[in-house]
Structures are given as structure tokens and as C-alpha cells.
N, C-alpha and C positions, 0 to 999 in steps of 0.2 A: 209734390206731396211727399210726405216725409215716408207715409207707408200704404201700403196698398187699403181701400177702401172698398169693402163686397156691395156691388148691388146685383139689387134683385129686379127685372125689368119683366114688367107683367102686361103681357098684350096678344091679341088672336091674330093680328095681322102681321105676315111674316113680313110686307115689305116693310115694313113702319120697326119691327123688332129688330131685322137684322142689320140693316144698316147703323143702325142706335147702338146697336151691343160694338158690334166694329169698330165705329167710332171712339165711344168710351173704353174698349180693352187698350186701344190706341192709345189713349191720354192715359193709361196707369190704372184704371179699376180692373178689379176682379167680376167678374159679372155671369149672374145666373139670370137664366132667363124660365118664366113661366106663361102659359097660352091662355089660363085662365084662372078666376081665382080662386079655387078650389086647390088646383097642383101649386097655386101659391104659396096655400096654408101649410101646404108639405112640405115645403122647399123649406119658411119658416120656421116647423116645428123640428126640422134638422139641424137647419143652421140659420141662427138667425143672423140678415144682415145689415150694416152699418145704415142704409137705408130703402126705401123701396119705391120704385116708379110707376104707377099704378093708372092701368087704363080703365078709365067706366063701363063703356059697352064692349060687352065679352060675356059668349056662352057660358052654361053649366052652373058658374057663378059671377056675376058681375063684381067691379072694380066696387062697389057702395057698399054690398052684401062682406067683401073679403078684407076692407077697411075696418068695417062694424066686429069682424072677430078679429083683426089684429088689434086694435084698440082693447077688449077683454085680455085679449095673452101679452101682448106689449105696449101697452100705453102711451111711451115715449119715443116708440121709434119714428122716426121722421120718416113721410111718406109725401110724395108728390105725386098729383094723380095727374094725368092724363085725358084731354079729352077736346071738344073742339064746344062743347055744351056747355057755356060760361052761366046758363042761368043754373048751373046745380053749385054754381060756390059758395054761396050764402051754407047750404044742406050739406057742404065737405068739409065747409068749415068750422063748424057747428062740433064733425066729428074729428077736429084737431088735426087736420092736413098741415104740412109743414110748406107746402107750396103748391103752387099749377101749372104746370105747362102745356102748352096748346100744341095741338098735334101739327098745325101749318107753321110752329117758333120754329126756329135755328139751331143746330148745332153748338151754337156759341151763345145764347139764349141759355141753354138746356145746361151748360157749362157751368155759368154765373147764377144759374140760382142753384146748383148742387151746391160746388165746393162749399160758401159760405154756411148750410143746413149740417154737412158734414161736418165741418169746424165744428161748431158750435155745441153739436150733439158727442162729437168724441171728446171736447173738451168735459162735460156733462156727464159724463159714460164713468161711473166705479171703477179705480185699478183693479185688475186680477192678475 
């Protein structure tokens, strides 16, 4: 990767979080993590990042609820949600998810459907 990529990794369960963020600081990302989608929205309204990995069920605020207002504040950021509940794709997709990943996929799964979303969307992205 030519330069560091921020994600944002949103999820209540520390075993599933921590290993995932390890991984990814490993391959080159920058990565913030949030427990649910509320401190999500914070994380966002500080620093928005290149894209976000978004888990469904999660206290406080769910992964659908914090979708619904990142789509109002950032419309294009690409977000992959998270979850093992394939009948809500039709309903994620609906609100413009840039992918899925299942919480029993691969590491190397999780890989190949980032990089290409990244691509795509920093090609997309306005110089500043």
C-alpha cells in the first residue's frame, strides 16, 4: 500500500475486535477501534476514516442505527458491516454497504474485500 489507510473497526466483542485490529495494524492500517455505534459516531465526527467495519448487534447503538446516520454525515464512505445474520443484506444493502463480511470469514477473506473498496473509494476521494 502506497500509504497508510485509517480504519474504523466497530464491534462489542473484545475477542472478535482485538485480534482483527492486530492483524490489520500488521498488514499497514492505521486502525481505530469503537464498542459501539454511538462512540462510533464520535470517532467519526473527529476523524473521519478511509473506511469502516461495522458490526450489527451491539449495545447502546446498533451497527443499522449508526449506518443510517453515517449515510446522513457521509454518504460515500464505504462501510462493511459485520455480522453472521445474512438475511439483513437485502436491508444493508438498500442503505449503500460497500461490502460483508461474516464474522466466521478469514483473515485473508477480510483482506481481499477491503483493499479493493479502499482503492476504489481513495481513487474517488477529492485532492486536498
Amino acid at each position: 500500500m502506497e500509504k497508510t489507510f485509517n480504519v474504523l473497526l466497530v464491534d462489542d466483542e473484545q475477542d472478535f475486535l482485538d485480534p482483527i485490529a492486530f492483524w490489520l495494524e500488521s498488514k499497514g492500517y492505521k486502525i481505530q477501534t469503537a464498542e459501539n455505534g454511538k462512540i462510533a459516531l464520535e470517532v467519526i465526527e473527529h476523524s473521519v476514516p478511509d473506511i469502516v467495519l461495522l458490526d450489527i448487534n451491539m449495545p447502546v447503538m446498533n451497527g443499522i442505527d449508526c449506518l443510517r446516520h453515517i449515510r446522513e454525515l457521509h454518504p460515500h464512505l464505504p462501510v462493511i458491516m459485520i455480522t453472521a445474520e445474512i438475511e439483513r443484506l437485502p436491508a444493508l444493502q438498500e442503505l449503500g454497504i460497500s461490502g460483508f463480511f461474516p464474522k466466521e470469514g478469514t483473515l485473508e477473506h477480510l483482506e481481499q474485500l477491503l483493499e479493493p473498496i479502499i482503492r476504489m473509494h481513495a481513487r474517488m476521494k477529492p485532492s486536498s
